[in-house]
N, C-alpha and C positions, 0 to 999 in steps of 0.2 A: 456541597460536594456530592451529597447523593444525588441531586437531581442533574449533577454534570456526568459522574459516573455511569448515570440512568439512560439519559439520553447517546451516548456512547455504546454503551451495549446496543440498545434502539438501532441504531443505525446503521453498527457496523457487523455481525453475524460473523464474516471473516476478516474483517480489520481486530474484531476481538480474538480469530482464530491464527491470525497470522504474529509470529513472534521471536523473541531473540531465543539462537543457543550459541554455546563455545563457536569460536570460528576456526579457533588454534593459531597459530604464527603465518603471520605473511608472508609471500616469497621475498627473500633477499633480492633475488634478483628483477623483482617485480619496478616499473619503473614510477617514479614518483609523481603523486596524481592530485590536485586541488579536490578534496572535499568541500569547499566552502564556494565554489565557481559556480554560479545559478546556468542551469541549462537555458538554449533561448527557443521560450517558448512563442509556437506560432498560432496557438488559438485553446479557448478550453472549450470543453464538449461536456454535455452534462450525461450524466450514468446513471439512469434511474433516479435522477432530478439531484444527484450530487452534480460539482462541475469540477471535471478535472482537466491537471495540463495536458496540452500533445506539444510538444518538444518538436522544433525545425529539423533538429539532423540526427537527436536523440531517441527520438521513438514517441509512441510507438509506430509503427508505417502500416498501420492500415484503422480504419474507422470503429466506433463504436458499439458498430452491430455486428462485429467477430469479435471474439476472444484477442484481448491484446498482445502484441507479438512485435518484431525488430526492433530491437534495443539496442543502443551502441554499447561499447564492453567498455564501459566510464561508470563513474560514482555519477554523472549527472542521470547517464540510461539506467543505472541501477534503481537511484531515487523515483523518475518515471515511473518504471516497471514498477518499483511497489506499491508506489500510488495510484495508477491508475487500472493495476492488476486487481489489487486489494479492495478496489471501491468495486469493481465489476464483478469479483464474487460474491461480497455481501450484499450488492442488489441485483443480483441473478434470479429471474423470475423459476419456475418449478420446471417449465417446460426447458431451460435453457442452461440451468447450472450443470447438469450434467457433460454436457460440451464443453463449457470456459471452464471448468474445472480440469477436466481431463487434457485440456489445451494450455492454459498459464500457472497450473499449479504441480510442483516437481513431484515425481512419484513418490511412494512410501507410505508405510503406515500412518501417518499421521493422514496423509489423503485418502487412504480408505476408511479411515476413521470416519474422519468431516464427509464425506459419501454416506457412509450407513445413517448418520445422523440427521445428516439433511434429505434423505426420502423418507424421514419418518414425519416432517413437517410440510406447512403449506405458509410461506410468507406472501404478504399483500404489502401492496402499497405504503411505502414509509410515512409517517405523517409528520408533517412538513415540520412541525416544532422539532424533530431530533434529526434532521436533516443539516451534516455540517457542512459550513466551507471549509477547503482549505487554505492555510495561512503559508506551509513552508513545510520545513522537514531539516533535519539534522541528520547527518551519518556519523555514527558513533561506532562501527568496524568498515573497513572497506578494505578486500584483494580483489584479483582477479578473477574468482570464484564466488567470493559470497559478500555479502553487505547486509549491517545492521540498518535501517531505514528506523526514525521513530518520526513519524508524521504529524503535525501540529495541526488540531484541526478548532474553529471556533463554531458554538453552538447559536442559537438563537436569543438566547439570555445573556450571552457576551461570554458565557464559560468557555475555559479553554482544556481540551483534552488532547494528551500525544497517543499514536497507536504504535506498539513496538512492532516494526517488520521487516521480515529479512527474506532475501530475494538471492539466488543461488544461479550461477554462470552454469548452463546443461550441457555446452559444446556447440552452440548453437545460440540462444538466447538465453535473457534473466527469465528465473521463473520463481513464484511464490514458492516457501519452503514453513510447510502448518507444523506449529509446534507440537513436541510428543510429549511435553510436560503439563501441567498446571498453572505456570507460573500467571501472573495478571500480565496481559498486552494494551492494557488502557491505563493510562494512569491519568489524574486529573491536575493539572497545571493552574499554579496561582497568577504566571506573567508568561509574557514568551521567553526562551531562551534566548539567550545573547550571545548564541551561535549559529541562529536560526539563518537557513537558505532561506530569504524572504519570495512569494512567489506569489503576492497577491497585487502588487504591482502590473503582473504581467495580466491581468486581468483584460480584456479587452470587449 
C-alpha cells in the first residue's frame, strides 16, 4: 500500500491537489442525466507520457499543447475535463503551468495557493515506474455546476489508486476546482469498483 500510495503522489502533483468538497443539493429542475454512459471516445493523447481520452463530441476540442478547453455540459464532459485537465497540470512542465493553470483551473484561493507552491519547485521528467494508465472513473456527485470525478488510475506493479476530482460548470466550460482543505485526494484501491465507467477498451 505504501509503495501504491507512493507512486500516486509520484505522478500526480495535481491529481493529488485536485479534490472533493460539499456540492450542496441539485437543481430540482435539473433534467436527469446517465452517470454511468461512457462518453465516445475518438483517440487518446499522451500528457507528458500519461495517455488520456479525447472524447468525439465531449471534449476537449482542441489538442494537447494548449490548456484543455470545450467540454460538453454532461457528466460524460465533466469526467473528461477532470481527467484530462488534472493529468495536464500535474505534468506541466516549469515554463508552462503557469498558463494551464490560469486557463483550466477555476479561480480562488485554493489556485493561488498551488501557484505560490509550485514556483517554489522545479519538476523533471516523471519516471516511467509511477506513470499511471487510466482504467475509468466514477462520478459520485454530478449537477449542472459541479461534479465529483474519482479517477481509477493502474500503476506499473498492477496497484490500483482512485484520485478524488471535482471539476466546476464557469458559464462557459468545466474547469478544475483545487481543494481548500487537507483532506487525502488519492486513496489506494484493492479491486476496481463495480461502478466503474470502464475506458480502457476504448484504447486504440
Amino acid at each position: 500500500m505504501i509503495r501504491r500510495l507512493a507512486a500516486a503522489a509520484t505522478v500526480a502533483a495535481a491529481l493529488t491537489l485536485t479534490g472533493c468538497t460539499d456540492s450542496g443539493q441539485p437543481d430540482a429542475h435539473q433534467p436527469e442525466v446517465s452517470l454511468t454512459d461512457a462518453p465516445q471516445i475518438a483517440s487518446w493523447s499522451s500528457v507528458g507520457g500519461v495517455w488520456v481520452p479525447i472524447g468525439t463530441t465531449d471534449g476537449p476540442s482542441n489538442g494537447s499543447w494548449e490548456p484543455f478547453h470545450g467540454f460538453s455540459r454532461t457528466p460524460q464532459g465533466a469526467a473528461l475535463a477532470a481527467i484530462t485537465q488534472s493529468v495536464q497540470l500535474a505534468t506541466a512542465s516549469d515554463n508552462d503551468w503557469p498558463t494551464i493553470l490560469g486557463t483550466i483551473v477555476a479561480p480562488g484561493e485554493a489556485r493561488d495557493t498551488y501557484a505560490a507552491n509550485r514556483a517554489l519547485i522545479s519538476i523533471e521528467a516523471l519516471d516511467s515506474d509511477a506513470i499511471p494508465d487510466i482504467v475509468g472513473y466514477t462520478i459520485t456527485d454530478y449537477t449542472d455546476t459541479a461534479a465529483n470525478i474519482d479517477i481509477v488510475q493502474r500503476f506499473s506493479d498492477d496497484s490500483l489508486a482512485t484520485s478524488h476530482t471535482r471539476v466546476v460548470w464557469t458559464g462557459e466550460d468545466w474547469h478544475l476546482e483545487l481543494p481548500t482543505n487537507t483532506d487525502a485526494t488519492i486513496t489506494a484501491l484493492d479491486e476496481i469498483p463495480t461502478n466503474l465507467v470502464n475506458l480502457e477498451g476504448t484504447r486504440k
